[in-house]
Every structure is written in structure tokens, then in C-alpha cells.
C-alpha positions in Angstrom: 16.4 -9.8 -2.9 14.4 -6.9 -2.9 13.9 -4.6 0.5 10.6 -2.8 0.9 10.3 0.2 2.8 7.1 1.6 3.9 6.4 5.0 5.2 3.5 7.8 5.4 0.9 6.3 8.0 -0.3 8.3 11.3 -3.5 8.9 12.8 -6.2 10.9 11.1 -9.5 11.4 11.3 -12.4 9.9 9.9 -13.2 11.5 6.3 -9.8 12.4 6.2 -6.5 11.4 3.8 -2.7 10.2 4.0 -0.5 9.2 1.3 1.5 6.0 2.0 5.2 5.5 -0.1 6.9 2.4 -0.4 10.2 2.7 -1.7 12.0 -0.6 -3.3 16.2 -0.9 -4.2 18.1 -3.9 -4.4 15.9 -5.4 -7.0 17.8 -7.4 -10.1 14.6 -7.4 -12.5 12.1 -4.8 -13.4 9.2 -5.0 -11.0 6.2 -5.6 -13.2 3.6 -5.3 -10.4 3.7 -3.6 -7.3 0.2 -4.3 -4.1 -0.3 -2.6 -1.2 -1.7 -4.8 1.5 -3.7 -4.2 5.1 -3.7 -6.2 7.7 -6.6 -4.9 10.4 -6.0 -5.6 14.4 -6.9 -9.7 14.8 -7.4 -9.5 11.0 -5.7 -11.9 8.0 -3.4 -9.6 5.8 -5.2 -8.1 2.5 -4.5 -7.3 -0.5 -6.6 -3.8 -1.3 -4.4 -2.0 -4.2 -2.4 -3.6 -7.4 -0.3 -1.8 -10.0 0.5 -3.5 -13.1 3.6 -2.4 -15.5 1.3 -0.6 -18.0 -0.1 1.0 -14.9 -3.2 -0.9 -15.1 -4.9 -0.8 -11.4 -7.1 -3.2 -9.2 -8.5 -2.4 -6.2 -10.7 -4.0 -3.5 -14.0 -3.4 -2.6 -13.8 -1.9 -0.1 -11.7 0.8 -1.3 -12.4 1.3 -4.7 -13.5 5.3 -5.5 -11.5 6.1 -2.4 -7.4 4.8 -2.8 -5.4 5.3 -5.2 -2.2 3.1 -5.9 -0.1 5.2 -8.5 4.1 4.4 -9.0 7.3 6.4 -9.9 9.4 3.8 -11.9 12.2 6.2 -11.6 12.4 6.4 -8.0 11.5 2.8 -7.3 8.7 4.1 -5.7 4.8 3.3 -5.2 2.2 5.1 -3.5 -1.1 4.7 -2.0 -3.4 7.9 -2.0 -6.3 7.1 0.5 -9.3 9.6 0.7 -12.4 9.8 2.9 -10.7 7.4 5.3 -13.3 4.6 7.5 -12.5 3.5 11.0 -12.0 0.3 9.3 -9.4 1.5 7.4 -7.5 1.1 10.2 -4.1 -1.4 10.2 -0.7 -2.0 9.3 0.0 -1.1 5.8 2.3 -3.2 3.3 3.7 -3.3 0.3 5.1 -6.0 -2.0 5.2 -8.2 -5.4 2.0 -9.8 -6.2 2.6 -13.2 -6.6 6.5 -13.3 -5.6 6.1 -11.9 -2.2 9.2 -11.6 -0.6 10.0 -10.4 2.9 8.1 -8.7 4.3 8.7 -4.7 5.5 8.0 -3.2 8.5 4.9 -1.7 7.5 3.4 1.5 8.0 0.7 1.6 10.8 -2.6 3.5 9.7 -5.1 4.7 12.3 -8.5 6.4 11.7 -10.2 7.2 14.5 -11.8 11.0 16.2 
């Protein structure tokens, strides 16, 4: 059973950036994939960011040219680099395995906004 931490949100303003972390441990198997996910005020959860083991990457729409989801296999450890941050940007930030998806973390709440 793996355990997901998530860590790195705040409030920041419009056009600006933060760098999100998840760290994983108590994992048996190599994680092949690691996704960040969003899930906005009275919004369904999202999946915006996907990181396959070759380091292949997907993104959503709505973020693509601006995130970046990038890993540290050594550390366990995958990141979210988010530039030129929107308003609707705005959430609770997770991580997890793309098609397993175990518990959930606590998330890390993201707030853009002047």
C-alpha cells in the first residue's frame, strides 16, 4: 500500500509559479506512472499531468505549455512545475497511480488569486 504525500501549494499571484512535490514510500513494485490531479472548489477531481516510466508526459489542455510533471526515481519523488498560473488554476492538488489509484493524500491546496 503505497502513501502519497503532497506538499508545495500556497497562494500566489496570477502569472506567477509554485512547484508542487509528492513524495511516495511503502510501495512493493516500481511505480511505472505517476498523475497529478486538481480538484477546483464544487469541481469533479482532474487529472491535468501524467508521467510514464520512460518519462513520457501527458498533459491537459488546459495546462499544456504551462506545467510541468517531471520525477526523481531515486527519491520516490514527482513534481509539478506550474508557470503563468490562472485563477482557475485554483484547487486542491493530488497525486497518485494512474489507473491503480489508491488512497488518497491529503493534497496540497493551490490558490491563485491578487
Amino acid at each position: 500500500q503505497v502513501q502519497l504525500v503532497e506538499s508545495g501549494g500556497g497562494l500566489v499571484q496570477p502569472g506567477g509559479s509554485l512547484r508542487l512535490s509528492c513524495e511516495a514510500s511503502g510501495s512493493r513494485f516500481r511505480i511505472n506512472a505517476m498523475g497529478w490531479y486538481r480538484q477546483a472548489p464544487g469541481k469533479q477531481r482532474e487529472l491535468v499531468a501524467v508521467i510514464n516510466s520512460p518519462g513520457g508526459t501527458n498533459y491537459a489542455d488546459s495546462v499544456k505549455g504551462r506545467f510541468t510533471i517531471s520525477r526523481d526515481n531515486a527519491k520516490n519523488t514527482t513534481y509539478l512545475q506550474m508557470n503563468s498560473l490562472k485563477p482557475e488554476d485554483t484547487g486542491v492538488y493530488y497525486c497518485n497511480v494512474p489507473g491503480l489509484l489508491g488512497p488518497w493524500g491529503q493534497g496540497t491546496q493551490v490558490t491563485v488569486s491578487s
